[in-house]
C-alpha positions as CSV (number, residue, x, y, z in Angstrom):
1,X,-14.9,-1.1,-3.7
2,X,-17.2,-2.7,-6.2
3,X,-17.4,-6.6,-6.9
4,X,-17.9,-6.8,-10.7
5,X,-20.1,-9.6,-11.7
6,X,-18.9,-10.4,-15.4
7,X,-20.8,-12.4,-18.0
8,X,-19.8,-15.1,-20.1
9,X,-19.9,-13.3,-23.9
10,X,-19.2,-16.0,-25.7
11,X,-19.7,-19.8,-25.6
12,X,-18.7,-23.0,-27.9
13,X,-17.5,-26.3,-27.6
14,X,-14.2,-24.9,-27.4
15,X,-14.9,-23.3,-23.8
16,X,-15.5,-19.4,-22.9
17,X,-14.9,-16.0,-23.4
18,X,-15.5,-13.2,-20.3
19,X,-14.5,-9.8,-21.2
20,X,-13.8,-8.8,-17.2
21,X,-12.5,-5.2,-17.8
22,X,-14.3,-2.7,-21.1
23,X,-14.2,0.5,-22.3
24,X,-11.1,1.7,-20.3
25,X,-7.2,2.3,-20.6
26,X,-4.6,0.3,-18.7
27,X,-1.4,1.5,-17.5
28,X,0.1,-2.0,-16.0
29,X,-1.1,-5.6,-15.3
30,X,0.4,-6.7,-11.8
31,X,0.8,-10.2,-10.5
32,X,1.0,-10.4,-6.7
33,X,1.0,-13.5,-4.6
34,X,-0.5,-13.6,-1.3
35,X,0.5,-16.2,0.9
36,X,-2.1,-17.6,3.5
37,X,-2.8,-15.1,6.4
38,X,-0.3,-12.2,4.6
39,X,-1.4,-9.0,4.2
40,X,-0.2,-6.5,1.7
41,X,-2.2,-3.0,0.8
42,X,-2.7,-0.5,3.5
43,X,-2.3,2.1,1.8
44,X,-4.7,4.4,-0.8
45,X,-4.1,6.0,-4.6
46,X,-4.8,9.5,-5.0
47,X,-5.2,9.0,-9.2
48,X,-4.8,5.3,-9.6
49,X,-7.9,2.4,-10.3
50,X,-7.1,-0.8,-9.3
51,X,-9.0,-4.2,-10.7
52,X,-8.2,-7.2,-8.9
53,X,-8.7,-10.4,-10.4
54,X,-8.5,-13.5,-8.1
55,X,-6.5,-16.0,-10.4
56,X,-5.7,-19.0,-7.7
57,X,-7.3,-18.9,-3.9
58,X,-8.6,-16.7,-1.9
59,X,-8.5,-13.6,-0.1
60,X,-10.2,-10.8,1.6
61,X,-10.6,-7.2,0.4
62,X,-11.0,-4.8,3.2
63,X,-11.5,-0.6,2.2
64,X,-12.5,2.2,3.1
65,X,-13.6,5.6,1.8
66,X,-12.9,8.8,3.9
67,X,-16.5,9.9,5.1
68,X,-18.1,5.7,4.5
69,X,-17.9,2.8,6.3
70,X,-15.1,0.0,6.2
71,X,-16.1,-2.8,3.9
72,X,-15.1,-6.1,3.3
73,X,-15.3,-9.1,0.7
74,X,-14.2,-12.4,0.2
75,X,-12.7,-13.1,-3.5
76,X,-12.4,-16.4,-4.5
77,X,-10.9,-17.4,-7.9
78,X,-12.5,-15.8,-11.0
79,X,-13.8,-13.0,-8.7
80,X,-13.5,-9.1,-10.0
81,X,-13.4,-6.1,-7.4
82,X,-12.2,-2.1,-8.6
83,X,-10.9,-0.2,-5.8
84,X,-11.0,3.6,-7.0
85,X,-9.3,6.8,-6.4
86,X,-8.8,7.8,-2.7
87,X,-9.8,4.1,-1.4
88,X,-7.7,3.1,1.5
89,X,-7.7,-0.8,0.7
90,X,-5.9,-3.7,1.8
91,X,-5.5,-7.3,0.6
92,X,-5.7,-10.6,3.4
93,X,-4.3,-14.0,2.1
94,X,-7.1,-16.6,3.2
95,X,-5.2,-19.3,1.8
96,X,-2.2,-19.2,-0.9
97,X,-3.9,-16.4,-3.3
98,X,-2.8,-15.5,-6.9
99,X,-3.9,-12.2,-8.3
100,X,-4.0,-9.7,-11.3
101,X,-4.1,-6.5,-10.9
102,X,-5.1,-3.9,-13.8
103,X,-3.9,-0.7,-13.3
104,X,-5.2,2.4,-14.8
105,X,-2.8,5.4,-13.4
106,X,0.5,5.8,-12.0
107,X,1.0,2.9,-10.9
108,X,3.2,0.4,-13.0
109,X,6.9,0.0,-13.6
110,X,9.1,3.5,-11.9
111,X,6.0,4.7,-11.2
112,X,5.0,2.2,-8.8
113,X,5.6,4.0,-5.2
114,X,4.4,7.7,-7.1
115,X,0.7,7.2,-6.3
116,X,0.7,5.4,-3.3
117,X,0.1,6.3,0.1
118,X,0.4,4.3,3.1
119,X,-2.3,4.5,6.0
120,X,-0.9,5.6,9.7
121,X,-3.7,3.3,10.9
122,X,-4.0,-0.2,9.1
123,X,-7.1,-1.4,7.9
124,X,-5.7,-5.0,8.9
């Protein structure tokens, strides 16, 4: 798992423009709603990159990478993290959380359940 720090590119008197996610191709963009203390995740992608983009709340990130050490972040809204390829990772609901999710893989619409893998032991 990697927090992305993201810049602001551009700037008027109209507001901002980020670009969060470059130079890549994207299979789906998933909304999930986390409710406070809810877990969802557990599970790992054997092809599929996932950016999570906190929206509304917060939540904690919690992965893991066969051979590394578990690891853990709080996103708070306008926070970026990628989970990659093989990353077991799951997704903790510290209060009422809103997130998008860009895909790149087999992830989106019927292929939603193709690439994922659930964990025998839960990271949380």
């Amino acid at each position: 798992m990697k927090k992305i720090d993201y810049s602001v590119s551009f700037r008027d008197e109209r507001g901002e423009i980020s670009d969060l996610i470059e130079n890549e191709s994207i299979n789906a963009i998933t909304r999930i709603t986390i409710k406070k203390n809810a877990v969802r995740g557990n599970h790992y992608h054997l092809e599929t990159w996932q950016w999570n983009y906190v929206v509304k709340g917060s939540m904690k990130l919690v992965t893991y990478m066969p051979g590394e050490q578990r690891r853990e972040v709080v996103l708070n809204a306008g926070d970026l993290a990628v989970t990659e390829p093989k990353e077991h990772h799951a997704l903790i609901g510290l209060e009422e959380c809103d997130v998008l999710v860009f895909t790149k893989g087999p992830r989106g619409g019927k292929e939603y359940e193709s690439d994922t893998f659930r964990l025998e032991q839960p990271l949380a």
